[in-house]
C-alpha positions in Angstrom: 0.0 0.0 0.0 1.5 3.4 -0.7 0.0 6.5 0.9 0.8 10.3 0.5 1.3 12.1 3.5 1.1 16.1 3.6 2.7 17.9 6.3 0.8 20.7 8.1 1.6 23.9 6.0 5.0 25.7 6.2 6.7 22.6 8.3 9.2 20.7 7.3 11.5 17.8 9.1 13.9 20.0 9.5 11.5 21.6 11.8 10.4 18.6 13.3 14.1 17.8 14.3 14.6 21.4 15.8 11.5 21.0 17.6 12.7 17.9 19.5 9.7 15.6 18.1 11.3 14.1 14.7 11.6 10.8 16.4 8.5 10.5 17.6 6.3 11.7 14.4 8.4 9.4 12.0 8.1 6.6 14.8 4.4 5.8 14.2 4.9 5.9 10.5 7.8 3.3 10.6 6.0 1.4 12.9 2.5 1.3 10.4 5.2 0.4 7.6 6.7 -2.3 9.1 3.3 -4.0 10.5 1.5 -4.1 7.3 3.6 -3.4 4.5 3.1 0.4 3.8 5.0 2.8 1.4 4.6 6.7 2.4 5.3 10.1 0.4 5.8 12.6 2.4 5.2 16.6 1.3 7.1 18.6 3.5 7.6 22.4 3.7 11.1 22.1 3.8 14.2 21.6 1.5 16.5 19.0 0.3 17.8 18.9 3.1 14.7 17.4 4.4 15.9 14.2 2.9 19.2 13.5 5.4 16.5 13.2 7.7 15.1 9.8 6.9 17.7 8.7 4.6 17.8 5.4 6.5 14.4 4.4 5.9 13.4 3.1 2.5 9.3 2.6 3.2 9.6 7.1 3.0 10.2 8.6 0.0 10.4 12.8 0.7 9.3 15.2 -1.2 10.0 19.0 0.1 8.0 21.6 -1.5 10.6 24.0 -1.8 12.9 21.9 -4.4 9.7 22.1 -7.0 8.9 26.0 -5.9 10.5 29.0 -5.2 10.4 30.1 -1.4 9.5 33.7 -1.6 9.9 35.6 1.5 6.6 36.9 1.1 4.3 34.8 3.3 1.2 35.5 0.8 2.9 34.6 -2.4 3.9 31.1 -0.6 0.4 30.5 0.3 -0.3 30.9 -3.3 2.2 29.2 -4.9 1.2 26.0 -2.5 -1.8 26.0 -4.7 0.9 24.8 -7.6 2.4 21.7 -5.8 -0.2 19.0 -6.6 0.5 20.0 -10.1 4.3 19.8 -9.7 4.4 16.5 -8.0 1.4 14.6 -9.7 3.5 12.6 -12.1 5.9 11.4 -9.2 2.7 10.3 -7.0 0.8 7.8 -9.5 1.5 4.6 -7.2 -0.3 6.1 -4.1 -3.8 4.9 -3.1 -4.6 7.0 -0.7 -3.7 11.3 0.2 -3.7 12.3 4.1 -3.4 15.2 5.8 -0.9 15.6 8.6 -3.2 18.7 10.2 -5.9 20.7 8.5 -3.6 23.2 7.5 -2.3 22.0 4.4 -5.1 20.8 3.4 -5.8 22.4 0.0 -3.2 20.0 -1.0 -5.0 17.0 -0.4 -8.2 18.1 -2.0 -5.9 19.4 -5.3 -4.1 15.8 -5.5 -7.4 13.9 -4.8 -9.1 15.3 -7.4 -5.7 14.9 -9.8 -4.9 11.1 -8.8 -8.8 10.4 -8.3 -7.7 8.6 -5.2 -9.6 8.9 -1.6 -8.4 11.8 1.1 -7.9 11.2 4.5 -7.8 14.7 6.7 -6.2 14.0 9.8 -6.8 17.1 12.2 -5.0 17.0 15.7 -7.2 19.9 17.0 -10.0 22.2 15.7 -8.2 24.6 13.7 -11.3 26.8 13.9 -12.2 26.6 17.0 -8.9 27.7 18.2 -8.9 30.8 16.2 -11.8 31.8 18.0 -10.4 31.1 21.2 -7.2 32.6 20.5 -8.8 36.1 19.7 -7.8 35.6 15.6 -8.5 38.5 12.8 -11.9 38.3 11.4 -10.1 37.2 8.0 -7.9 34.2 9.4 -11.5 33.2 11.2 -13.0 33.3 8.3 -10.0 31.2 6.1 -10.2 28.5 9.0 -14.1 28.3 8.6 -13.9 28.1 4.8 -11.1 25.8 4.8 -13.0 23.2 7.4 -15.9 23.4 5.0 -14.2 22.8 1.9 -12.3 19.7 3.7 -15.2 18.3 5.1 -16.9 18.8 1.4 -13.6 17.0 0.2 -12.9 14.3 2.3 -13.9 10.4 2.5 -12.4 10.4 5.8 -12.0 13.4 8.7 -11.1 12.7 11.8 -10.7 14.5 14.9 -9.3 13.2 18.3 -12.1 14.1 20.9 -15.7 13.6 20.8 -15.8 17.7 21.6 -14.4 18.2 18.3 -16.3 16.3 16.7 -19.6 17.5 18.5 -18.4 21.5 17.3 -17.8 20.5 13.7 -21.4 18.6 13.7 -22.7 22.1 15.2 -21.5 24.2 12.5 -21.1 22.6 9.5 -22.1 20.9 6.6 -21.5 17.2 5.4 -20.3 15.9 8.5 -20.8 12.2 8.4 -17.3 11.8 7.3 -15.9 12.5 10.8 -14.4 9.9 12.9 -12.4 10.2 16.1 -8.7 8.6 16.3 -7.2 9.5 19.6 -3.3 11.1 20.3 -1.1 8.0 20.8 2.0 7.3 23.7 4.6 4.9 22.7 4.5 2.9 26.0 3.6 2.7 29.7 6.4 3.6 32.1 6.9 3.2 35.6 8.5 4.8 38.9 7.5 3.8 42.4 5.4 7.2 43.8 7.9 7.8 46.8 10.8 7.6 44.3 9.6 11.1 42.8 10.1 14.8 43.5 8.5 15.7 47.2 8.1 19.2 46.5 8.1 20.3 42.7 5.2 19.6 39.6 5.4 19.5 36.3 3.7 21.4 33.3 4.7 21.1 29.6 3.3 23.3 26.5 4.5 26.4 25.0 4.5 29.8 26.8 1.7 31.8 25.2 -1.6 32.5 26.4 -3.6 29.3 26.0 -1.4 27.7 28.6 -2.5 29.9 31.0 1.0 29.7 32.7 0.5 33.2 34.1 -2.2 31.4 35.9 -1.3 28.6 37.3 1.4 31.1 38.9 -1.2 33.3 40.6 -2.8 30.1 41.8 0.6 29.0 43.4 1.5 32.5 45.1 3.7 32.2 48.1 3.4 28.8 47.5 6.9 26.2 48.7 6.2 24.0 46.0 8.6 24.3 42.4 7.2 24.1 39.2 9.4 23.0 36.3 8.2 23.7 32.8 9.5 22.3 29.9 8.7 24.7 26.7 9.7 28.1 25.2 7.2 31.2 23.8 6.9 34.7 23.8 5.6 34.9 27.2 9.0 33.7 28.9 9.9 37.2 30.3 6.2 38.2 31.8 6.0 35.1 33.3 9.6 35.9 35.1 8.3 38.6 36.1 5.6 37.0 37.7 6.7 34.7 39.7 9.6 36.8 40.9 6.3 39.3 42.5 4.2 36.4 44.0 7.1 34.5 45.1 6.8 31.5 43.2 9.6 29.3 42.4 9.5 28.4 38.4 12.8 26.3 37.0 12.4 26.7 32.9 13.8 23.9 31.1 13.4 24.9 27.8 12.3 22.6 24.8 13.4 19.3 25.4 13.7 16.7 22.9 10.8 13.8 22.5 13.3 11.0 24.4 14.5 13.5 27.1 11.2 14.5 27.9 9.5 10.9 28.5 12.5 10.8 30.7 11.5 13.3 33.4 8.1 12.1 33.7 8.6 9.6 36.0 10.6 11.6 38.3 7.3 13.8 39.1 4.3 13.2 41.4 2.0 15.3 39.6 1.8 16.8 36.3 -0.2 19.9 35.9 -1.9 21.2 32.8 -3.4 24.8 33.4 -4.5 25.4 30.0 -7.8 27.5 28.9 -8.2 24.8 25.9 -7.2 22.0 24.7 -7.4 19.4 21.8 -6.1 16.5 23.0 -3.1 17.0 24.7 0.2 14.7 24.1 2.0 15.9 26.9 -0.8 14.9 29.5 -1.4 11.5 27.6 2.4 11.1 27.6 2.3 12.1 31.8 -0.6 10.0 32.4 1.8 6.7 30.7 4.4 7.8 32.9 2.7 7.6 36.5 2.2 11.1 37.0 -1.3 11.9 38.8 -2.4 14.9 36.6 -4.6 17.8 37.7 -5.9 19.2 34.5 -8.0 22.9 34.0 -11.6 21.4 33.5 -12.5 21.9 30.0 -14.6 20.1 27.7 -11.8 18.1 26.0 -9.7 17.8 29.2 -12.9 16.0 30.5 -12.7 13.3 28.0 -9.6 12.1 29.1 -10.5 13.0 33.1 -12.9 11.1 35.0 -12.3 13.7 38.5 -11.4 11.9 40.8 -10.8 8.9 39.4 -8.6 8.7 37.0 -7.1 12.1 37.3 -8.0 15.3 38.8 -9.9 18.7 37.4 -9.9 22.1 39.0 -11.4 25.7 38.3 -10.9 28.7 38.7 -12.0 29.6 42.3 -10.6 25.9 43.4 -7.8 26.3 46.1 -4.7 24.6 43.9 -2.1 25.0 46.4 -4.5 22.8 48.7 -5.2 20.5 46.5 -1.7 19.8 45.1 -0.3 19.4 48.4 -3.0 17.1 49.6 -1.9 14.6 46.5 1.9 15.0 46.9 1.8 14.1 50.9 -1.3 11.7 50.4 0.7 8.6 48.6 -2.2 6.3 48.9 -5.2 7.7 47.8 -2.6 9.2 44.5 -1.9 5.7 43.4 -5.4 4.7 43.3 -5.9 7.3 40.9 -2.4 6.5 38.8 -3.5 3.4 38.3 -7.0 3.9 36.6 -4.8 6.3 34.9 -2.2 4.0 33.5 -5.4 1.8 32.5 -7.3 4.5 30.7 -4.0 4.8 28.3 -3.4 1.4 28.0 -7.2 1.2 26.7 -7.2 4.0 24.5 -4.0 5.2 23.6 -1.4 2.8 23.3 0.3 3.3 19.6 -0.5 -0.3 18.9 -4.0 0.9 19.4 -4.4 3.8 16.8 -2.5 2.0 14.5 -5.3 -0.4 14.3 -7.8 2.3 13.7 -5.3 3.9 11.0 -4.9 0.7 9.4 -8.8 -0.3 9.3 -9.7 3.2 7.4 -6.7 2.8 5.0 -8.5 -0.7 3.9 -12.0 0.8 4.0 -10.9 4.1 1.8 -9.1 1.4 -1.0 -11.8 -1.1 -1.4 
């Protein structure tokens, strides 16, 4: 079976690789080639050099977008010249069966090269593209491209999926031709253990970039005055403020910086408790990755969040006006009633988010789209 993948627009491996997550994208990819005999394409934003990157593996060919098109440093004249690709690359794609989307961005690709190759499209979407514009406080007219785009794709598509039930329940609510949509979960690689004792006493964990819908800022005011570290592995433009912060309500943060897909699963263990603050969410590696790992996670209750929570029982969820600082030190002191909830935690993951898992899903709608 060969398959085409397209990589969200504008990223390339290269990126991936700078990123820290190279190793764990191409993983599930090598893993689906090696199980059931699978050929894949990929488009990337990036390149030549995109190639040294998976040199070693002959079930990827690579095919960066900027050795068939110019890269203009005008981001608009990119955007349009994307539009060119499936054109470009149509004669060097005849073998594939089947198109898919890395993200929804990108996606005009896909819908091009199904209609040239008159083979089925798969849009894979990680979160609501959408959805998050309007969250995030986006122009009207990048709104309004992320609406029109979702339509079009889910016009387009023979499969769409989503990896929430939320996501799918907002697309259903606002557009057109929706029966298309399925739901295939964020994956962990494997289940790793640390005996709760063995683990920081008196600092958490939190993991995502440093902008706004992380709600960093906070989780800090939640912690004021409060003995208990908080390390947090990420970069963004809010670095600074949040310095700032924590410096004023006496809160002890240790930045990390980006850390690399292998380093990362690492440190897991070595926490009691992750924390995810955020305002939204898709559905987040990074707590699926922490949950694997034996951290007990206390998640901002949101609709997603809640998908992957049961409170109380499998995990934790607090608001707003919830006392944190209580609530945190209850679970880091309280070993017993923690590891009750790690494990229904570990067994949540191992029931719906194993890789082994979603590559069964992935596999199934491959053979359904070539029949």
């Amino acid at each position: 079976m060969n398959v085409i993948v397209i990589f969200t627009y504008g990223i390339s491996l290269k990126d991936w690789h700078e990123a820290g997550i190279l190793d764990r994208e191409i993983k599930f990819y090598k893993k689906m080639s090696n199980k059931y005999n699978i050929n894949y394409s990929f488009i990337t934003f990036g390149t030549k050099d995109d190639e040294m990157y998976v040199q070693d593996l002959e079930e990827i060919n690579v095919y960066p977008v900027y050795e068939f098109i110019k890269f203009s440093n005008n981001k608009f004249l990119n955007l349009f010249k994307s539009l060119l690709i499936p054109f470009k690359l149509k004669n060097l794609l005849t073998e594939n069966q089947i198109v898919k989307t890395n993200q929804l961005n990108g996606a005009w690709i896909g819908i091009i090269l199904k209609k040239l190759l008159k083979i089925p499209l798969f849009t894979r979407t990680g979160y609501n593209l959408y959805e998050f514009s309007i969250n995030n406080k986006k122009p009207f007219l990048v709104k309004l491209f992320h609406y029109l785009l979702t339509q079009i794709a889910l016009f387009s598509s023979d499969l769409y999926t989503v990896t929430s039930i939320a996501d799918k329940s907002f697309l259903q609510g606002k557009f057109n031709k929706t029966k298309a949509i399925k739901i295939i979960p964020n994956w962990i690689e494997k289940l790793s253990h640390n005996n709760f004792s063995n683990r920081y006493e008196n600092k958490i964990l939190t993991v995502g970039r440093l902008e706004k819908q992380k709600n960093i800022d906070g989780l800090i005011k939640l912690m004021e005055g409060s003995r208990i570290e908080i390390d947090i592995v990420g970069e963004g433009s809010e670095k600074n403020s949040l310095m700032k912060l924590s410096e004023k309500l006496n809160v002890k943060i240790n930045f990390k910086g980006k850390l690399n897909f292998h380093d990362l699963n690492n440190i897991y263990k070595d926490y009691r408790i992750f924390i995810l603050p955020s305002l939204f969410e898709g559905n987040p590696k990074a707590l699926l990755e922490a949950m694997g790992s034996g951290c007990l996670v206390i998640a901002a209750n949101n609709k997603n969040i809640q998908e992957i929570i049961r409170n109380n029982e499998n995990g934790i969820l607090f608001n707003p006006e919830d006392n944190l600082k209580q609530i945190i030190e209850y679970f880091l002191n309280n070993t017993e009633e923690s590891e009750k909830i790690i494990q229904k935690s570990y067994q949540s993951i191992e029931d719906n988010n194993l890789i082994e898992n979603i590559m069964e899903s992935e596999i199934y709608y491959y053979k359904n789209l070539i029949k």
